[in-house]
PyMOL CGO cylinders between C-alpha atoms (Angstrom):
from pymol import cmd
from pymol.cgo import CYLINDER

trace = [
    CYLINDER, 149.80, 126.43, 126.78, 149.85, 124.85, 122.79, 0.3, 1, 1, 1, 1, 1, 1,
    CYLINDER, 149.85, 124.85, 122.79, 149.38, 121.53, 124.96, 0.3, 1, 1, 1, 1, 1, 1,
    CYLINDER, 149.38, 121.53, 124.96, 146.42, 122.41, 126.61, 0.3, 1, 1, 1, 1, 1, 1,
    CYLINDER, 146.42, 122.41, 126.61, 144.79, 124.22, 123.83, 0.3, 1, 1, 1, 1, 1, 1,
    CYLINDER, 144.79, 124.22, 123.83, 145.12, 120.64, 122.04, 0.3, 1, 1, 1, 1, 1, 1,
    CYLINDER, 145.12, 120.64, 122.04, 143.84, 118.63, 124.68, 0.3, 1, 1, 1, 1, 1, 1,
    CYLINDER, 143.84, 118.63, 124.68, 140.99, 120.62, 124.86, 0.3, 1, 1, 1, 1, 1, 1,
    CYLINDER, 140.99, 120.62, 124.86, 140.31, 120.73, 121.19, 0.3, 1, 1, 1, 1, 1, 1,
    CYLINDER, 140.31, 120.73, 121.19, 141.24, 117.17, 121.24, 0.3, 1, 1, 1, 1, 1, 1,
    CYLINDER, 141.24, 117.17, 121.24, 138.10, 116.96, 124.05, 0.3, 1, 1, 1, 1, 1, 1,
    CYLINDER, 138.10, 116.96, 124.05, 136.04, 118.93, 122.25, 0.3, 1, 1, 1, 1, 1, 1,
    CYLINDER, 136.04, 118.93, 122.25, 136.32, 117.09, 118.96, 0.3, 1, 1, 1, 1, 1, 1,
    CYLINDER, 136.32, 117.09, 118.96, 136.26, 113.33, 121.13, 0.3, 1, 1, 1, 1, 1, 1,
    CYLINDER, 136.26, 113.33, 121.13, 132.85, 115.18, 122.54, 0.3, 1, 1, 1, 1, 1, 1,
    CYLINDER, 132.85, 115.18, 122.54, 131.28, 115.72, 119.25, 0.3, 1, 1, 1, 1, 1, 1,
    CYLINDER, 131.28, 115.72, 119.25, 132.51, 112.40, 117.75, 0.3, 1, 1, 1, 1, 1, 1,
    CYLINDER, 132.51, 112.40, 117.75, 130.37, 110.99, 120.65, 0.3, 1, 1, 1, 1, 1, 1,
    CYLINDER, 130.37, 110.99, 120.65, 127.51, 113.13, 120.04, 0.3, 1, 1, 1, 1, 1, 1,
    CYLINDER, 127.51, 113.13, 120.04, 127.58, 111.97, 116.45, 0.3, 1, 1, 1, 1, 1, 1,
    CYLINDER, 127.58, 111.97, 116.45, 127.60, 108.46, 116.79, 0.3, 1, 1, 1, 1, 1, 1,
    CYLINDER, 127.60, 108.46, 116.79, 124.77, 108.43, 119.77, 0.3, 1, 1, 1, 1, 1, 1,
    CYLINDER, 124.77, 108.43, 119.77, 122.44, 110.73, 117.36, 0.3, 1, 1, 1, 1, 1, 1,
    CYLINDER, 122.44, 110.73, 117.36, 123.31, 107.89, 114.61, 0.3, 1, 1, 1, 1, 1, 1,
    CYLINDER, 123.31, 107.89, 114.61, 122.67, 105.52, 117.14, 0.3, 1, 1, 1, 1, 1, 1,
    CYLINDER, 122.67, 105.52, 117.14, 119.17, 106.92, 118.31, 0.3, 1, 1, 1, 1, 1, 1,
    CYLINDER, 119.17, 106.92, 118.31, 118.25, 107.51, 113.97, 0.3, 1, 1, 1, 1, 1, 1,
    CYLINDER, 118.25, 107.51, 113.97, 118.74, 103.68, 113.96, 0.3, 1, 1, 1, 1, 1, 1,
    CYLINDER, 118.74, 103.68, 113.96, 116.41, 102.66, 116.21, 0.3, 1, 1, 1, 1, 1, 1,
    CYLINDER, 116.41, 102.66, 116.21, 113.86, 104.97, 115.30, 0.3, 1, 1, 1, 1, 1, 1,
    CYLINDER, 113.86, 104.97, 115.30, 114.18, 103.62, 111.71, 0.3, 1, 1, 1, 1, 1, 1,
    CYLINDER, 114.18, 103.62, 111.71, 114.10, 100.58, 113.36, 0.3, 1, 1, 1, 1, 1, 1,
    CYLINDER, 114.10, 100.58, 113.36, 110.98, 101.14, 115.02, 0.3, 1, 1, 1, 1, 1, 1,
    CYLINDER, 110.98, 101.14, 115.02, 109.47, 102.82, 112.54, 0.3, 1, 1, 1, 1, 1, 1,
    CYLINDER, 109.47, 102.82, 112.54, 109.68, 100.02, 110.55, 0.3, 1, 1, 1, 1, 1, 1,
    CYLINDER, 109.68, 100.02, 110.55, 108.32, 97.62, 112.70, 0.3, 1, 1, 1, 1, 1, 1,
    CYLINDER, 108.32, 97.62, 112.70, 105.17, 99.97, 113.39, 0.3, 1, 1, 1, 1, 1, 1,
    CYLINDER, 105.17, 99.97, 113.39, 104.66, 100.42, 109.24, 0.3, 1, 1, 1, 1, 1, 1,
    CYLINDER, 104.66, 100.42, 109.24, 104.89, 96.49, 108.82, 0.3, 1, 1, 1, 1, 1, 1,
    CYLINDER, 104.89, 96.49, 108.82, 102.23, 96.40, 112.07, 0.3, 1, 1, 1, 1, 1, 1,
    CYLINDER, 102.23, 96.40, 112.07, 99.95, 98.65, 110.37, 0.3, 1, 1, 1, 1, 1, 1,
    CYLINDER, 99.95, 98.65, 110.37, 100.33, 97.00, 106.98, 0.3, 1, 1, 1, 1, 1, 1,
    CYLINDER, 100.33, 97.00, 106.98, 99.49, 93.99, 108.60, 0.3, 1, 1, 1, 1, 1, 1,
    CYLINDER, 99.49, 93.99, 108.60, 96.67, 95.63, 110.07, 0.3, 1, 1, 1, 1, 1, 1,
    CYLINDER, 96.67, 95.63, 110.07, 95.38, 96.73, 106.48, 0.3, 1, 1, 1, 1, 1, 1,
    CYLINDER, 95.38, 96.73, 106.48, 95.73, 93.35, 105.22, 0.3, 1, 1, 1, 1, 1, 1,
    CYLINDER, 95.73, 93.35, 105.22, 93.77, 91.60, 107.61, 0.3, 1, 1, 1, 1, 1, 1,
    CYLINDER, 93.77, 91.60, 107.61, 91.27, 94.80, 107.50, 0.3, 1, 1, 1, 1, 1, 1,
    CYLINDER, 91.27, 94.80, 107.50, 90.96, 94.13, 103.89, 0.3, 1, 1, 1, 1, 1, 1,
    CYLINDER, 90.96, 94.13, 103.89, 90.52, 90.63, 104.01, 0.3, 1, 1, 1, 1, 1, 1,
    CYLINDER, 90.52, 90.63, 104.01, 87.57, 91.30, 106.83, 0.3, 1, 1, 1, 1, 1, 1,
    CYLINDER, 87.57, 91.30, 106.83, 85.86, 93.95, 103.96, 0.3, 1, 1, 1, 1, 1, 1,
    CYLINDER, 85.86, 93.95, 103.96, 86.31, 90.94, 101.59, 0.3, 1, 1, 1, 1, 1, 1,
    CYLINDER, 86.31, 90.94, 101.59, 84.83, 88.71, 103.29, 0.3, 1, 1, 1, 1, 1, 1,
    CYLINDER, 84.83, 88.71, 103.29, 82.22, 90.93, 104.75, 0.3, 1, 1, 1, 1, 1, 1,
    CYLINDER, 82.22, 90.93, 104.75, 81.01, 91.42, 101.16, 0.3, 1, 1, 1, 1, 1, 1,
    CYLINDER, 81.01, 91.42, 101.16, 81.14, 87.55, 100.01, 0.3, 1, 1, 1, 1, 1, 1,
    CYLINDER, 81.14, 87.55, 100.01, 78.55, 86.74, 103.34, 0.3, 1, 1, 1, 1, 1, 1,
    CYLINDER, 78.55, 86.74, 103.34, 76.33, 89.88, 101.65, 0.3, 1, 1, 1, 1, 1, 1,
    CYLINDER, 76.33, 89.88, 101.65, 76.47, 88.30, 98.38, 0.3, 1, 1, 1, 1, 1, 1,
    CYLINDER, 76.47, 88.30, 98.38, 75.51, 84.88, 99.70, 0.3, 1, 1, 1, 1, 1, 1,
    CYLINDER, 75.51, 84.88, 99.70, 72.93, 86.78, 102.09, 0.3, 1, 1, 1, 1, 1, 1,
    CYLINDER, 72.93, 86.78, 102.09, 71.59, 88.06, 99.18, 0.3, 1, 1, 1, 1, 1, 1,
    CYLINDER, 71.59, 88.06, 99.18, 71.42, 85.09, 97.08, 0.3, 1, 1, 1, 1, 1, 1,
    CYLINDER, 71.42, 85.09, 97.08, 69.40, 83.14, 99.68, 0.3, 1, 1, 1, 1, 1, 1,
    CYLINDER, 69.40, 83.14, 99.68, 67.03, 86.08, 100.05, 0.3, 1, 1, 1, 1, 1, 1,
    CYLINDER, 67.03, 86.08, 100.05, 66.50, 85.58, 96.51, 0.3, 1, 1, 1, 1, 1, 1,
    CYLINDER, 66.50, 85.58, 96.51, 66.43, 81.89, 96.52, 0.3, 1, 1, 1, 1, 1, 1,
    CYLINDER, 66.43, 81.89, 96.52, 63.96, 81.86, 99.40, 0.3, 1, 1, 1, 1, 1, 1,
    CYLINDER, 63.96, 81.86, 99.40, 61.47, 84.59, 97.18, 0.3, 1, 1, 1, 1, 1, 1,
    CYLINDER, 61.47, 84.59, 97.18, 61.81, 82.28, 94.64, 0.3, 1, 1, 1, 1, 1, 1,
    CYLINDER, 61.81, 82.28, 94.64, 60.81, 79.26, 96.73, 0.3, 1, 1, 1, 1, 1, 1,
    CYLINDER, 60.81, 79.26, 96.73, 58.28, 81.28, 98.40, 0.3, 1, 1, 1, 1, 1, 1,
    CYLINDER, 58.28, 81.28, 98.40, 56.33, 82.01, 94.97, 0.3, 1, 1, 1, 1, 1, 1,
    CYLINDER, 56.33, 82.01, 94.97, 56.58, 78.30, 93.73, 0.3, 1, 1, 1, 1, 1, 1,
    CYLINDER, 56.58, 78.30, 93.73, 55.10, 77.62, 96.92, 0.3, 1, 1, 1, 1, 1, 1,
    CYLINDER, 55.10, 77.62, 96.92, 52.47, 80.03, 96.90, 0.3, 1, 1, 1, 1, 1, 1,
    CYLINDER, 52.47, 80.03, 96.90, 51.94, 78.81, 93.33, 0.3, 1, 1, 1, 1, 1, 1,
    CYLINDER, 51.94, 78.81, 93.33, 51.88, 75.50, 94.35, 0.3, 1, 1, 1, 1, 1, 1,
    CYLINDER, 51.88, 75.50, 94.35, 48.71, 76.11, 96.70, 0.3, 1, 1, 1, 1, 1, 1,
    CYLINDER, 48.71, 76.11, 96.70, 46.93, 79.04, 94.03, 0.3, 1, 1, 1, 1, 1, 1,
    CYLINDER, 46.93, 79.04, 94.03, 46.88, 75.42, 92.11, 0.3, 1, 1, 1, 1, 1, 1,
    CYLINDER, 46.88, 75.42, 92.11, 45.90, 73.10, 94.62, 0.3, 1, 1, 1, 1, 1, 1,
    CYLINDER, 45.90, 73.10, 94.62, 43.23, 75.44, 95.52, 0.3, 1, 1, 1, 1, 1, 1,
    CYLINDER, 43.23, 75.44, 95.52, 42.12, 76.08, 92.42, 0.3, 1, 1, 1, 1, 1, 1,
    CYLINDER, 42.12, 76.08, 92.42, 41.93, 72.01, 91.55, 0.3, 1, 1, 1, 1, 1, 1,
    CYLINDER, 41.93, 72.01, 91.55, 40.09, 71.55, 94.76, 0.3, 1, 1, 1, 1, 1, 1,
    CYLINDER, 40.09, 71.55, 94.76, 38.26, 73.91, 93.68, 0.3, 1, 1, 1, 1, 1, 1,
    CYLINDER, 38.26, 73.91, 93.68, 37.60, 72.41, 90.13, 0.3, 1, 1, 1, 1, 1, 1,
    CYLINDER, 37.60, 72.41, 90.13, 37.72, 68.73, 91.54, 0.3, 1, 1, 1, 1, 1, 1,
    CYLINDER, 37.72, 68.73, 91.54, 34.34, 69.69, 93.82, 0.3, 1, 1, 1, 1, 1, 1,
    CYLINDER, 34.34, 69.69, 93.82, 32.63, 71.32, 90.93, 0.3, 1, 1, 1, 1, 1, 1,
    CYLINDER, 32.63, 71.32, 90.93, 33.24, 67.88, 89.03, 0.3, 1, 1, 1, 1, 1, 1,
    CYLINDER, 33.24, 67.88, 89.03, 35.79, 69.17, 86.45, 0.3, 1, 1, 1, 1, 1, 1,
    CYLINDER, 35.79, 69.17, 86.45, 39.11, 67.23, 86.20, 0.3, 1, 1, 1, 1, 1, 1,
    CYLINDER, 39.11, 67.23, 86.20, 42.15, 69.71, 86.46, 0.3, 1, 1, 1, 1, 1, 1,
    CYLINDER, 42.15, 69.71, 86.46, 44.51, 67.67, 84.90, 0.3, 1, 1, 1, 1, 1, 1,
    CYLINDER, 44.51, 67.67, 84.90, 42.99, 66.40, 81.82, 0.3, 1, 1, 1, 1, 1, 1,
    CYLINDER, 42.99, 66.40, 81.82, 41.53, 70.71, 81.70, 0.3, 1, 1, 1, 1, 1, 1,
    CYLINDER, 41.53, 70.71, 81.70, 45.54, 71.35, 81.79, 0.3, 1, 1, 1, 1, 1, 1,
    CYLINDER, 45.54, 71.35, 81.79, 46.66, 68.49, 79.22, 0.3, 1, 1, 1, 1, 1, 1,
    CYLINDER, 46.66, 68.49, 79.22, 43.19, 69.41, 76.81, 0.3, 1, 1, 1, 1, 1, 1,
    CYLINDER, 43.19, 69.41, 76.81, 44.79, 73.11, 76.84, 0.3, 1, 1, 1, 1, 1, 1,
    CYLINDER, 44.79, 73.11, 76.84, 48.05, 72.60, 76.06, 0.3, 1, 1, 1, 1, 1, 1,
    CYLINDER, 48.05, 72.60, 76.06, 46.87, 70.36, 73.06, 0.3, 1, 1, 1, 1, 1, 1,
    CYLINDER, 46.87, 70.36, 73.06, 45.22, 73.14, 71.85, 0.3, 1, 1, 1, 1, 1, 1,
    CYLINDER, 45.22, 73.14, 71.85, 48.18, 75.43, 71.85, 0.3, 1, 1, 1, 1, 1, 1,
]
cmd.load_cgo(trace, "trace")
């Protein structure tokens, strides 16, 4: 009867030592897992982040040529307010350039 009792402790403890190690087992490959999804969603981030960067370096560039292109677009509206304007002077008989070079002597 003491033998059986101890072969069936003996069982019971073998059945818990087995219990043990597969729940040990299973933490490890969740950790395992885990892991691998953190590093996939920090890789994620990263390239997220790099996107955002470089999302706002093309607006800063978009930006600049806007401005640029203003710019370029008053010169050239400049550019023909004065060619209109020495047409203009150039049919009434009065020479632009030497009006533009007399005034700035003046100043």
């Amino acid at each position: 009867e003491l033998d059986a009792e101890v072969q069936e402790r003996d069982l019971h403890l073998k059945v818990v030592v087995e219990g043990e190690r597969q729940q040990r087992q299973l933490f490890s490959l969740f950790k395992e897992k885990s892991a691998k999804e953190l590093r996939g969603l920090q890789e994620q981030v990263a390239r997220q982040q790099a996107s955002d960067a470089d999302m706002a370096e093309l607006r800063s560039q978009n930006d600049q040529l806007i401005s640029s292109l203003a710019i370029t677009r008053n010169q050239l509206n400049e550019a023909r307010s004065q060619a209109s304007l020495s047409t203009a002077l150039s049919n009434a008989g009065v020479d632009f350039e030497q009006t533009i070079k007399d005034y700035h002597s003046l100043l």
